[in-house]
C-alpha positions as CSV (number, residue, x, y, z in Angstrom):
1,X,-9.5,-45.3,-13.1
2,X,-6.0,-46.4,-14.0
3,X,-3.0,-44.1,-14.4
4,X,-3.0,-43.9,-17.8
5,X,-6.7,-42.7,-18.1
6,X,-6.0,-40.0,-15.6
7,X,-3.5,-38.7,-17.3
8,X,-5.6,-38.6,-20.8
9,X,-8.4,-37.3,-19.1
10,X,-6.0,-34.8,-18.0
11,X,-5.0,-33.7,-21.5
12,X,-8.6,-33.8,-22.3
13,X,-9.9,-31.4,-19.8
14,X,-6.5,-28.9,-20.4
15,X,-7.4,-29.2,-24.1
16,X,-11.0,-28.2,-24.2
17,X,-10.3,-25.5,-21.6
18,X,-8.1,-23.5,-24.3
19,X,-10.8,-24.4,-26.6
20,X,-13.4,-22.6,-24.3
21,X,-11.2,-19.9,-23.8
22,X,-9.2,-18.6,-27.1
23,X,-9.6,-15.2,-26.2
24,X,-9.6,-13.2,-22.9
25,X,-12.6,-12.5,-21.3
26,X,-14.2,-11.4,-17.9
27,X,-17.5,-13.3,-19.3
28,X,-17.7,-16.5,-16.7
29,X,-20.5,-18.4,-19.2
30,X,-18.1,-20.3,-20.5
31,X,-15.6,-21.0,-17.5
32,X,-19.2,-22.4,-15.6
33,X,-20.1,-24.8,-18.6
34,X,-16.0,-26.3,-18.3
35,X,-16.8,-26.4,-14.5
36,X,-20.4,-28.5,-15.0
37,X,-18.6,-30.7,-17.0
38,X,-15.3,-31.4,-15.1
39,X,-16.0,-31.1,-11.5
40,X,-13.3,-33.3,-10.6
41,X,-9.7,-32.2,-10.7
42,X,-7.3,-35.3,-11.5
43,X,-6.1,-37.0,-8.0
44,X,-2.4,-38.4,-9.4
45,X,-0.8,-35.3,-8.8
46,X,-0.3,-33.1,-6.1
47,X,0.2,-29.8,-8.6
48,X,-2.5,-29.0,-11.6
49,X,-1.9,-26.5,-14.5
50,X,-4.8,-24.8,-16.2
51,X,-4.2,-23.0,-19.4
52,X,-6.1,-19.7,-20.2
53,X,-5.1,-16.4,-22.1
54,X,-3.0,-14.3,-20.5
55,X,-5.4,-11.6,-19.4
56,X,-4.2,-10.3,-16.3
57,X,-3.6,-11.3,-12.7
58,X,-7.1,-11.2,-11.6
59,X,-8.3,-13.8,-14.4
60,X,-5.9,-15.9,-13.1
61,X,-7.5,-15.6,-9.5
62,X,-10.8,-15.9,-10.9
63,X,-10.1,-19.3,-12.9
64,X,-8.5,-21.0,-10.0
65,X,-11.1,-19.7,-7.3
66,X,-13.9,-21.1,-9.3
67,X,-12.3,-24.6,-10.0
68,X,-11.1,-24.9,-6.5
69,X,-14.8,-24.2,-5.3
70,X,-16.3,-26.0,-7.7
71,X,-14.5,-29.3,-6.4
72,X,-15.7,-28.5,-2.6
73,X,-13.0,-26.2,-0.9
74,X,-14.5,-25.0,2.0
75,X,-11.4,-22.2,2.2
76,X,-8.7,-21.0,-0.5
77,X,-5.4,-19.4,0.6
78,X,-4.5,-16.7,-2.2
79,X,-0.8,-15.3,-2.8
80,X,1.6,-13.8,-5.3
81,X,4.3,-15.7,-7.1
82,X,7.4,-13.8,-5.1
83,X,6.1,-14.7,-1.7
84,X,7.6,-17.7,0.8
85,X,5.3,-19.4,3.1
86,X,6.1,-20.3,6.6
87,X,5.3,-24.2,6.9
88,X,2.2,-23.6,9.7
89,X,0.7,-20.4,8.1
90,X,-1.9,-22.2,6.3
91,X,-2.9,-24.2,9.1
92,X,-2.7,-20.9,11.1
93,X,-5.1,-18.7,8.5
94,X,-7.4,-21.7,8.5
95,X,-7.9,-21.4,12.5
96,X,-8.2,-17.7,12.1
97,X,-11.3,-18.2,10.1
98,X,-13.1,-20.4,13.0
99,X,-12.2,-17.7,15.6
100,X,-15.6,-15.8,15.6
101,X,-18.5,-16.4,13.8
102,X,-19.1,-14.6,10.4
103,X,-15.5,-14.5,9.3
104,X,-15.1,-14.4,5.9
105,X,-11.4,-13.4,5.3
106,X,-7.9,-13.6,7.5
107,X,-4.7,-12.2,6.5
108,X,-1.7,-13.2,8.1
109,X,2.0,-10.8,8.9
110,X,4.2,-10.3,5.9
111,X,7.8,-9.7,6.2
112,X,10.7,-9.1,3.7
113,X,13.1,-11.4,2.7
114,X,15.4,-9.3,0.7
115,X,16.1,-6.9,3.9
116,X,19.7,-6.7,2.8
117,X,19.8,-5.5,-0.7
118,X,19.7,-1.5,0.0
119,X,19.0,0.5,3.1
120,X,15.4,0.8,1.4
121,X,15.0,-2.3,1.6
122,X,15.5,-2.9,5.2
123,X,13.6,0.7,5.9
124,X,10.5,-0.8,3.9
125,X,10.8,-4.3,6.5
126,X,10.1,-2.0,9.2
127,X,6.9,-0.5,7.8
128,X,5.7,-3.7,7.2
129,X,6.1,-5.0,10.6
130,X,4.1,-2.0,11.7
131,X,1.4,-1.8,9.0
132,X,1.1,-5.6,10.1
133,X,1.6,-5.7,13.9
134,X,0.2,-1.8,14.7
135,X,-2.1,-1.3,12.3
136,X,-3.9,-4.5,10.9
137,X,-3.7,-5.9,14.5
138,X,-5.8,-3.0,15.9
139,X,-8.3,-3.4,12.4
140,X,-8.4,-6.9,13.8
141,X,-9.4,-6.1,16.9
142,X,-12.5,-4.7,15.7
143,X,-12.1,-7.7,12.8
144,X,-12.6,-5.2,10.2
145,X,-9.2,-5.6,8.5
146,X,-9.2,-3.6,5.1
147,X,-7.1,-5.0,3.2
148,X,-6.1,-8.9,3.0
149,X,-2.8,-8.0,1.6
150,X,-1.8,-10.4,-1.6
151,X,1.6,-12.4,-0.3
152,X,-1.2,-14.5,2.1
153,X,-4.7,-14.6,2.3
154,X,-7.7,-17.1,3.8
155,X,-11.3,-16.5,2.4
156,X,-14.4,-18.7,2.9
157,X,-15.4,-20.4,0.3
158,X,-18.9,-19.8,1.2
159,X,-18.3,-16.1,1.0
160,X,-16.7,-16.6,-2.3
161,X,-19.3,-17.7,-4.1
162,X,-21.2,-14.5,-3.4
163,X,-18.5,-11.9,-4.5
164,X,-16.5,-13.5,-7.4
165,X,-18.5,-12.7,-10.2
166,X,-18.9,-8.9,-8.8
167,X,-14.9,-8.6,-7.9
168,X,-13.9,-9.6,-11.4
169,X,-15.9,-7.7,-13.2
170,X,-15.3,-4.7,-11.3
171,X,-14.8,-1.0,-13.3
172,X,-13.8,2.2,-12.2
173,X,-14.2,4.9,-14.4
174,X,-15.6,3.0,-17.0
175,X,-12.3,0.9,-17.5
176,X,-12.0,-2.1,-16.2
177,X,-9.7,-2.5,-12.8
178,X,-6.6,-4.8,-12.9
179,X,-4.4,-3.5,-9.7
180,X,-5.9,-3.9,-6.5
181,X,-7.3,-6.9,-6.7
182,X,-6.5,-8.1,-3.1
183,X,-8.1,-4.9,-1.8
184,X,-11.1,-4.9,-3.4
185,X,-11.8,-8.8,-3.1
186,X,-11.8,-7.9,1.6
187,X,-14.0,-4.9,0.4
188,X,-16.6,-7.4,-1.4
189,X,-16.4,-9.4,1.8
190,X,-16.8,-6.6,4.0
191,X,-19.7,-5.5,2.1
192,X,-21.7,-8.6,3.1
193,X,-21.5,-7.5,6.7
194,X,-18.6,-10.2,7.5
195,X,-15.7,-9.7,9.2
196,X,-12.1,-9.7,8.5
197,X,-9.5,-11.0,10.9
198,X,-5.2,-10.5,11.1
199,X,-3.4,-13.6,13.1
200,X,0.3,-12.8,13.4
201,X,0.8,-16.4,13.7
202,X,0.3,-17.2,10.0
203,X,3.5,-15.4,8.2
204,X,5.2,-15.5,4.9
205,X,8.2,-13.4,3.1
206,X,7.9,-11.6,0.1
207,X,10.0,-9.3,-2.2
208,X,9.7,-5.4,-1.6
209,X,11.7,-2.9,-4.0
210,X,15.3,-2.0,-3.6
211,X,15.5,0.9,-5.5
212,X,13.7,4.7,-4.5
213,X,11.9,4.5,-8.3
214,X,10.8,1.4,-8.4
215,X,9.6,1.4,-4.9
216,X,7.6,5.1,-5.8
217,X,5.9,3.2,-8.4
218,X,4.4,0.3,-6.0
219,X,3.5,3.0,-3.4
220,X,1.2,5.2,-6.1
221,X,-0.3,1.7,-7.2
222,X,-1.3,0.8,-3.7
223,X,-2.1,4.7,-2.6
224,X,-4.5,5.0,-6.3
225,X,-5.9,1.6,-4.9
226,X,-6.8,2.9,-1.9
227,X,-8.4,6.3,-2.7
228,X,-10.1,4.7,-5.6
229,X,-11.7,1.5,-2.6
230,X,-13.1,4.3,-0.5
231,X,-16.0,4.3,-2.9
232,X,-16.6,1.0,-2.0
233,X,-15.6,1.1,1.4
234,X,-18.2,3.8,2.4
235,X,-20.7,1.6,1.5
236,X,-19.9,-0.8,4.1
237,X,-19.4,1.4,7.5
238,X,-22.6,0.8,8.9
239,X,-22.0,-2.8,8.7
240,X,-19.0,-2.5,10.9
241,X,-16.9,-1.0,14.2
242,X,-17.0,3.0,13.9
243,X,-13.2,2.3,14.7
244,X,-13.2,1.7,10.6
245,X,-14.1,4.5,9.4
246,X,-11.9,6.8,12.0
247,X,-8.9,4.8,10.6
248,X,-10.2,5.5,6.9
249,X,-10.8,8.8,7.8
250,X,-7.5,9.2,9.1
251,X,-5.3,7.4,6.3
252,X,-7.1,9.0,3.7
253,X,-7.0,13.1,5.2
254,X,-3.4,12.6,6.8
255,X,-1.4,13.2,3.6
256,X,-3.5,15.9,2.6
257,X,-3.1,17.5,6.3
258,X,0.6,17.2,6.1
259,X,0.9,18.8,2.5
260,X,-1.0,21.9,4.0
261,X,1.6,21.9,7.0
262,X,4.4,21.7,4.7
263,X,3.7,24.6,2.5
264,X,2.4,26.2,5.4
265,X,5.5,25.8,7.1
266,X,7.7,26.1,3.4
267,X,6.6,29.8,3.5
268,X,6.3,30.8,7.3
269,X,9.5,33.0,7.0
270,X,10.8,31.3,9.7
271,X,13.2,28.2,9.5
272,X,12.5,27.5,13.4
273,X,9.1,26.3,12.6
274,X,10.1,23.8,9.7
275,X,13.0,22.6,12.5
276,X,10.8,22.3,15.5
277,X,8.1,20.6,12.7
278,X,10.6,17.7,11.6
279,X,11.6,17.3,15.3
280,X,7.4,16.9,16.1
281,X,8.3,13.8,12.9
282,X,10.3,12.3,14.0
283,X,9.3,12.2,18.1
284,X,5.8,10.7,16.6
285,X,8.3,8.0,14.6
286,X,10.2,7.0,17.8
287,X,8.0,6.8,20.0
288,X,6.4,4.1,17.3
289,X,9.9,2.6,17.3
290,X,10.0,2.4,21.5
291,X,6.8,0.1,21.2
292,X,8.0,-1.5,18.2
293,X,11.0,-2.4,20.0
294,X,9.6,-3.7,23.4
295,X,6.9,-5.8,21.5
296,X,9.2,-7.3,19.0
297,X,12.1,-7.7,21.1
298,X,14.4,-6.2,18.2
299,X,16.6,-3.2,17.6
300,X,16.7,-3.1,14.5
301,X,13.4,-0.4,14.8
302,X,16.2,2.2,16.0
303,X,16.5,2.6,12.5
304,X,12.8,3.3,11.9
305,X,12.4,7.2,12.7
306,X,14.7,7.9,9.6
307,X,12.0,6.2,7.7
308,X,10.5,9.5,8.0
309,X,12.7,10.8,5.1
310,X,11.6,8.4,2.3
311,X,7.7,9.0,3.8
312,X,8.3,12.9,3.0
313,X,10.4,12.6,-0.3
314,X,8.4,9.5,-1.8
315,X,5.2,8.2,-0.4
316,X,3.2,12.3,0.4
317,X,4.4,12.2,-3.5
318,X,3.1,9.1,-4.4
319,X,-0.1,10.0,-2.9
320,X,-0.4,13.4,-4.8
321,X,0.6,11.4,-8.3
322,X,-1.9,8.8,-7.3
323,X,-5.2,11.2,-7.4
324,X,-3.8,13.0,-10.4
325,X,-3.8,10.1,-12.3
326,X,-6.1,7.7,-10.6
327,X,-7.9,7.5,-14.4
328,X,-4.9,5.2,-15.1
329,X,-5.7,1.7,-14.3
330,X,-2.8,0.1,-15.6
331,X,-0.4,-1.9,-13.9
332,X,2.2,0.1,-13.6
333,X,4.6,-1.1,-11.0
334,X,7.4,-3.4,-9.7
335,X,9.1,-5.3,-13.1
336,X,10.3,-8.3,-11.6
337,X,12.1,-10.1,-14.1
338,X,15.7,-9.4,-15.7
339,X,13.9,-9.0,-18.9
340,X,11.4,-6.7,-17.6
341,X,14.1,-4.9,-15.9
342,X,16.4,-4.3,-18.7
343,X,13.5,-2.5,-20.4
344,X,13.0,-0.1,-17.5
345,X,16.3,1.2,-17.8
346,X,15.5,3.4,-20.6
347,X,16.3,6.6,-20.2
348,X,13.1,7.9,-21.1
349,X,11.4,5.6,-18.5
350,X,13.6,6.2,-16.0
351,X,12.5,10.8,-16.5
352,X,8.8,9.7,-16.8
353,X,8.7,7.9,-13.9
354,X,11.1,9.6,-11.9
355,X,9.2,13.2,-12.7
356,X,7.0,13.3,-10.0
357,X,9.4,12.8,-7.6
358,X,11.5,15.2,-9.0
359,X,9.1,18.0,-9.1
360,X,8.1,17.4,-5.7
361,X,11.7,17.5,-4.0
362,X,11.9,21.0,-6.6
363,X,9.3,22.5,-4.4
364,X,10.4,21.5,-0.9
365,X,13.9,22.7,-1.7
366,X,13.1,25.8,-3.3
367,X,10.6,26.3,0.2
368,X,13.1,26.1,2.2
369,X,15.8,28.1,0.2
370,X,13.3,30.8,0.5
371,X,12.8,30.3,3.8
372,X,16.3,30.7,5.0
373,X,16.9,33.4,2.9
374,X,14.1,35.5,3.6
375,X,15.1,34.5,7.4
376,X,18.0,36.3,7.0
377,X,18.4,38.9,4.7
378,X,14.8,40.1,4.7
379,X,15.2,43.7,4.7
380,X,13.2,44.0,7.9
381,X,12.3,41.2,10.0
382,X,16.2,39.5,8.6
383,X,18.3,38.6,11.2
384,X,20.8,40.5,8.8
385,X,18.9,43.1,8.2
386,X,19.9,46.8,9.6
387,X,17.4,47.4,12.9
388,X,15.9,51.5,12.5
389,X,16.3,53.4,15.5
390,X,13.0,53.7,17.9
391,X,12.6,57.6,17.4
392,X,10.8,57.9,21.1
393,X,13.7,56.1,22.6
394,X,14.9,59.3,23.6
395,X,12.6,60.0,25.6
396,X,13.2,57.5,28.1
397,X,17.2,56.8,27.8
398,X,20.0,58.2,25.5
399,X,20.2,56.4,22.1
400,X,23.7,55.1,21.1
401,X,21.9,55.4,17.4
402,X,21.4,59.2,18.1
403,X,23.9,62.5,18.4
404,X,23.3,64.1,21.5
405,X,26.0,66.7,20.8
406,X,23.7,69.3,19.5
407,X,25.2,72.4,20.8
408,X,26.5,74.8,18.7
């Protein structure tokens, strides 16, 4: 086939694919009868464009899983437009699939390349290199990784072909699902008893949020994604390590046990407890940072136990806001471009979105306003407050409180 026939079969097939597809659908009839026809993708060029509806980020997977496995891929890398690959991560996700047998998924380590635009920024580098390096690397150990994060991803095409149809259709609710899409595609993979590895070899860079609001938006998306995957993820314990469903247990009862311990603590009438409680923070953060620091060589993770802060002011929040409106399956996160932006900073936006933090760090202050001041002018346990004399004192030595000149 010559050059110029390619290239009009080319138009041909990108033609009658917007044909097949003038309106957005999770229906796959019609995406199978364009791959049974065209099960070739043109070979004179190294990059091929696909034209469909915008219907959401998942679509988009779905379309280019099913042409890529519909040519033969034995393994698809998946990852978001904002993400940088190292040059051997592919290569090293690949190997990470031939490790054990029955792996169906790999993730690799994400890091942040925009460490330097605002102290969150660089904060939010440091989690990742623990969620990454701590806690996917101990999943892995098991290789019952939950979550194949979406900068960088391997699955088996073999294992693809099982779960597509199920992942894109997927509804919570009643609605149909649109975030968490990276999540819930290792869940289907987990669910067919195969395992899920992490190589730290395989890395990329992606974009994290540099502002508190904008970065309190991506943490309720990911947090409603998680509470709303343990449905999904219950259903697969048996198939897998008991280690899984301790960490499960643990990620999903820890915010909850730390909201009791605050307003616990908020109204203990003491001040001494909540000091002595953020102390017990941040000795749990550094000794995180000491391991973080001899493993990585870096000390940067000095930095790490004030991380604490913005896990207290913004993600226990983000949690709360996430079950109270985990109905909401809308987007509803990180605007990336200038346009998108600009139309964030709305006034109005800015309040709605902000509110939640804003009520939250309402409460913790007015808890510990209390706290203090009952702490010291409570009218009888205050540090201020005037101490009544111990009437049988007397008895035993003379009272400065009491008037032993009582003769006439």
């Amino acid at each position: 086939m010559t050059s110029n026939e390619r290239s009009k079969r080319d138009m041909v097939v990108e033609e009658q694919y917007e044909a097949n597809n003038t309106r957005a659908t999770s229906d796959v009839d019609s995406l199978d009868r364009f791959l049974h026809s065209y099960t070739v993708m043109p070979s004179n060029t190294r990059i091929v464009c696909y034209m469909q509806p915008h219907c959401g980020k998942r679509q988009a997977m779905y379309t280019a899983f099913r042409i890529l496995l519909a040519v033969g891929c034995e393994s698809i890398v998946s990852t978001d437009s904002d993400t940088k690959f190292d040059p051997r991560c592919v290569l090293e996700l690949e190997r990470a699939l031939h490790w054990f047998p029955s792996i169906g998924a790999a993730a690799g380590d994400v890091r942040i390349w925009n460490t330097k635009d605002s102290v969150l920024s660089f904060m939010s580098s440091l989690r990742y290199w623990m969620a990454f390096n701590i806690e996917r690397a101990a999943q892995s150990f098991n290789r019952s990784v939950t979550c194949v994060s979406g900068p960088m991803g391997i699955y088996s095409g073999s294992i693809l072909r099982l779960i597509l149809d199920d992942w894109v259709t997927q509804r919570f609710l009643g609605m149909e699902c649109t975030y968490g899409d990276d999540r819930h595609l290792t869940n289907r993979v987990l669910l067919h008893g195969k395992k899920v590895v992490y190589n730290h070899m395989a890395f990329c860079e992606t974009e994290t949020p540099v502002t508190f609001i904008r970065w309190f938006r991506q943490q309720t998306r990911w947090s409603k994604s998680f509470y709303r995957e343990l449905l999904w993820n219950a259903r697969s314990l048996h198939k897998h390590s008991p280690w899984m469903a301790a960490e499960l247990f643990y990620q999903g009862m820890y915010p909850f046990v730390l909201i009791f311990s605050i307003f616990y603590i908020l109204w203990a009438h003491s001040p001494w407890v909540l000091l002595v409680w953020l102390i017990s923070l941040l000795g749990i953060a550094l000794i995180k940072t000491i391991y973080s620091i001899v493993v990585s060589g870096s000390l940067r993770f000095l930095a790490f136990p004030f991380y604490s802060f913005y896990y207290l002011l913004g993600l226990v929040p983000a949690k709360l806001w996430a079950l109270i409106s985990l109905w909401d399956v809308g987007w509803g996160t990180s605007a990336r471009s200038a346009s998108e932006r600009k139309r964030e900073s709305v006034l109005w936006c800015q309040i709605k979105q902000s509110l939640p933090v804003v009520v939250w760090s309402c409460v913790l202050l007015a808890g510990v306003a209390f706290n203090i001041l009952i702490y010291f002018f409570d009218p009888i346990k205050g540090r201020l407050a005037i101490q009544p004399p111990d009437p049988t004192s007397i008895v035993f030595y003379p009272n400065p409180d009491y008037s032993y000149d009582y003769l006439p």
